[in-house]
C-alpha positions in Angstrom: 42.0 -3.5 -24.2 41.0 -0.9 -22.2 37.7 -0.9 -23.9 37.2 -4.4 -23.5 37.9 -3.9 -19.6 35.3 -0.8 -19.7 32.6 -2.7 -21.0 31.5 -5.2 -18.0 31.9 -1.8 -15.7 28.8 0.3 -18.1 27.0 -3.0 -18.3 27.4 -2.9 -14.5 26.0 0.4 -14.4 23.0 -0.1 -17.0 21.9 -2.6 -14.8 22.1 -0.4 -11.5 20.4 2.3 -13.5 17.6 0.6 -14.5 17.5 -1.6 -10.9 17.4 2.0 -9.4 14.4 3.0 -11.7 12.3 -0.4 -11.3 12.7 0.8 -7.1 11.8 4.1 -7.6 8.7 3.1 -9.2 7.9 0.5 -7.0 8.2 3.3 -4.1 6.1 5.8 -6.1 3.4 3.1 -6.7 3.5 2.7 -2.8 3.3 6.2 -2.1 0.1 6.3 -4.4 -1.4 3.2 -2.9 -0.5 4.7 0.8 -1.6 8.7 0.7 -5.7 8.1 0.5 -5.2 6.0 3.7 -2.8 8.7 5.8 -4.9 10.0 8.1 -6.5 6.4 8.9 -2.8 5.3 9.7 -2.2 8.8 11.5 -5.3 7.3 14.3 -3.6 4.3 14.3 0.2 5.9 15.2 -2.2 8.1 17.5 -3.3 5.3 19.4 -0.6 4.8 21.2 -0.4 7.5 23.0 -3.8 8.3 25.2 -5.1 11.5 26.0 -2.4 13.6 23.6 -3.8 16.2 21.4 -1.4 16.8 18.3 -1.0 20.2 17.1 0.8 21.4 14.1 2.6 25.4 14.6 3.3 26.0 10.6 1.2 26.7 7.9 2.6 23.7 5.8 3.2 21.1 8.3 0.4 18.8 8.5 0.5 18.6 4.8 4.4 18.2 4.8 3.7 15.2 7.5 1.1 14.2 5.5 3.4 13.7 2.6 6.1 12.1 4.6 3.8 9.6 6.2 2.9 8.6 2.9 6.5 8.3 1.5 7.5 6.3 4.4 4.4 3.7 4.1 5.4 3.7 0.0 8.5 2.9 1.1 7.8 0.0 3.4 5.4 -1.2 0.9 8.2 -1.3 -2.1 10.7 -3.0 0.2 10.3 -6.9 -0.4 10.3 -5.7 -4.2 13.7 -3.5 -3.3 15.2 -6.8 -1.6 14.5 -8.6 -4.4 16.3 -6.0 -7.0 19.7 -6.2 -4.9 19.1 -9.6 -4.7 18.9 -10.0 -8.5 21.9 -7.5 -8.7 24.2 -9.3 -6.8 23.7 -12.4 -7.9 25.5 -12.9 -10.6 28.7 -12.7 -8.4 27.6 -15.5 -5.9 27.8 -19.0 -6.1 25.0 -21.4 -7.3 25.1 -22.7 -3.5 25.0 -19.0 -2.1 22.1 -18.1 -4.5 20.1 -21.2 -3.3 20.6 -20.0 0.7 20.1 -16.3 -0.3 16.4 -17.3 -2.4 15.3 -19.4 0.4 15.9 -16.4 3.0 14.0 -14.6 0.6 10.3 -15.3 2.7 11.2 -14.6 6.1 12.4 -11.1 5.4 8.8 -9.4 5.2 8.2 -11.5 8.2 11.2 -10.8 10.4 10.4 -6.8 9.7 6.7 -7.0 10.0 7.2 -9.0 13.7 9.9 -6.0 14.4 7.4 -3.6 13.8 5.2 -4.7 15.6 7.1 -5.6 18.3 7.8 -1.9 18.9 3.9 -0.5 18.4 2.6 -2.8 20.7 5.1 -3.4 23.4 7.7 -1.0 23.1 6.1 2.6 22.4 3.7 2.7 25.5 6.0 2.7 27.8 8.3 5.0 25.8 5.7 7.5 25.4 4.0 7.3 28.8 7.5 8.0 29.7 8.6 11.0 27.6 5.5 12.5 28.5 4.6 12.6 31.9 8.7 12.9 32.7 8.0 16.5 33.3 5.0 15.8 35.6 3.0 19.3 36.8 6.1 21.3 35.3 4.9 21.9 31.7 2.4 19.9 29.8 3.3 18.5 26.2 2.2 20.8 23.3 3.3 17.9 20.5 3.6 18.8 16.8 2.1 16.4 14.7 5.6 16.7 12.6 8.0 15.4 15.5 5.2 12.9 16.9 5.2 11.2 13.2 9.0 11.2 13.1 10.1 9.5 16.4 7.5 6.7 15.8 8.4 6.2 12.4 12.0 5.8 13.3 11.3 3.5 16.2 9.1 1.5 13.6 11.6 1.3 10.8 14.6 0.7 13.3 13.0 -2.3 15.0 12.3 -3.8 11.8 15.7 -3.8 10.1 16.8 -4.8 13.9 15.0 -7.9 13.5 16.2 -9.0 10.6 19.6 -9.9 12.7 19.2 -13.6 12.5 18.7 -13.5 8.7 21.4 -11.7 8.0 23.7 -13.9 10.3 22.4 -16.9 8.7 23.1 -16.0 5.7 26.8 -15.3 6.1 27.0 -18.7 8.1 26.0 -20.3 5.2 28.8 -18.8 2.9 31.0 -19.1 5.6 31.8 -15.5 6.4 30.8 -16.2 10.2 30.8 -19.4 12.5 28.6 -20.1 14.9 31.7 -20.1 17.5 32.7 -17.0 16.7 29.2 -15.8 16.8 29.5 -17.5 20.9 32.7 -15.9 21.2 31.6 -12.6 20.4 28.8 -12.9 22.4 29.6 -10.2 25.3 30.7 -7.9 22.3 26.7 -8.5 20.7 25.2 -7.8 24.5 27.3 -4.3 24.4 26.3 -3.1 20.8 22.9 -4.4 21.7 22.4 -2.0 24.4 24.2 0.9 22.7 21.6 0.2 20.2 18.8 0.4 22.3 20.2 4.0 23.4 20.6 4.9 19.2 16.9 3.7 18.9 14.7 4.9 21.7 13.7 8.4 21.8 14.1 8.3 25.4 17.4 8.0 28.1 16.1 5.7 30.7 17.7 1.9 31.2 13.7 0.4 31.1 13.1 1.6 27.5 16.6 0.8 26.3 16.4 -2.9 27.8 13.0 -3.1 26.1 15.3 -2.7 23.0 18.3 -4.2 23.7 16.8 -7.6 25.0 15.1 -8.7 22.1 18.3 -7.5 20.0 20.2 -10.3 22.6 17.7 -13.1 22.3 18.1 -12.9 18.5 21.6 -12.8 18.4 21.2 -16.5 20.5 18.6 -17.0 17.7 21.2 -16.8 15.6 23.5 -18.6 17.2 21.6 -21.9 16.9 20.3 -21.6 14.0 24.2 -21.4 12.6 24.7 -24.2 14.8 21.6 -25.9 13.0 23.2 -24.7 9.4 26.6 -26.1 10.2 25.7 -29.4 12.1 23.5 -30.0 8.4 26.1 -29.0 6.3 28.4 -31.1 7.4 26.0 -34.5 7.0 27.4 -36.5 4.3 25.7 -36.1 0.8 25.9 -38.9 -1.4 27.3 -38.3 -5.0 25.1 -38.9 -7.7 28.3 -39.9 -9.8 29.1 -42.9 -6.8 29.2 -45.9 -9.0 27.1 -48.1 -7.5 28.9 -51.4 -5.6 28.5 -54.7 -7.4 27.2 -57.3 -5.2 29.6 -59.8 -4.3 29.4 -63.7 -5.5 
């Protein structure tokens, strides 16, 4: 009995295992597709910051950054095909309705995360930058290492992306039902305070200007989300007609 009971849990795990490999490649296959064009994307991270000379202060560090820059664009480059694998993993527990909502989400997730990153490299790292460094005016001028530079960006990058994928994610549990749409509007002063302590998490900086630049479009897409719940519900509850309705005999 106990054997029998065992047997689902080590299929369970065969699957991970070999879920967890498929990723690994995928990411490896990025990394390898992403290191020849490093120090093209280095320019382009560069860019947004005018007049800064990077400097590196160890023997290994460009080349470490070098290799990190290159994990992190193999890494966004395997992520739709990391979606999918969860996807594939977990769905064998949903429903067949569940699995419809969850594969037509499937599109806008590479959207959503590609409009987040942008969203922060073109409007919200000037201002962050020009910020952090002329804060210090004629005091000290900014020696930055090429290693911390590639970091905070990265971060910022990656955090606005997953940040915008806020309405998917809510839509999704609308549709199974886990949230409502008025408890979404209920819970809307409790959204405006995480967004903002988010916007602190995800800046480099500790000024209200770059934080709102964060925490605003965090607010608008929770309203996003908010109608397009209100959008889900409203259709789900139209009636369907059954396809087993015997059909009325006309009258004589």
């Amino acid at each position: 009995m106990n054997q029998d009971k065992r047997r689902p849990i080590l299929q369970h795990l065969g699957e991970l295992k070999g879920r967890l490999i498929k990723c690994l490649i995928a990411v490896a296959v990025g990394i390898g597709i992403s290191f020849p064009f490093c120090p093209q994307i280095f320019e382009i991270l560069k860019s947004r910051a005018e007049g800064i000379d990077l400097i590196y202060t160890h023997v290994v560090e460009y080349l470490g950054t070098y290799m990190k820059l290159a994990l992190y664009c193999g890494v966004a480059l395997a992520l739709p095909f990391v979606i999918y694998q969860v996807i594939m993993f977990i769905s064998p527990g949903l429903k067949a309705r569940e699995k419809r909502y969850l594969y037509s989400l499937m599109p806008a997730v590479a959207l959503l995360f590609i409009s987040g990153v942008a969203f922060a490299y073109f409007i919200l790292l000037p201002p962050a930058l020009n910020f952090l460094l002329t804060f210090s005016g004629e005091i000290a001028r900014p020696l930055i290492t090429i290693e911390n530079y590639v970091s905070v960006i990265i971060r910022l990058l990656f955090a606005m992306g997953l940040v915008f994928e806020i309405p998917l994610v809510m839509s999704f549990l609308n549709m199974i039902g886990v949230v409502t749409p008025q408890w979404m509007t209920k819970n809307r002063k409790w959204a405006f305070v995480v967004a903002f302590i988010l916007g602190a998490a995800i800046t480099p900086t500790m000024d209200p200007v770059n934080q709102t630049l964060v925490a605003a479009p965090i607010i608008i897409l929770w309203e996003m989300s908010i109608c397009l719940a209100k959008l889900i519900q409203k259709r789900q509850r139209r009636p369907v007609p059954s396809e087993f309705e015997a059909p009325t005999s006309p009258s004589h």
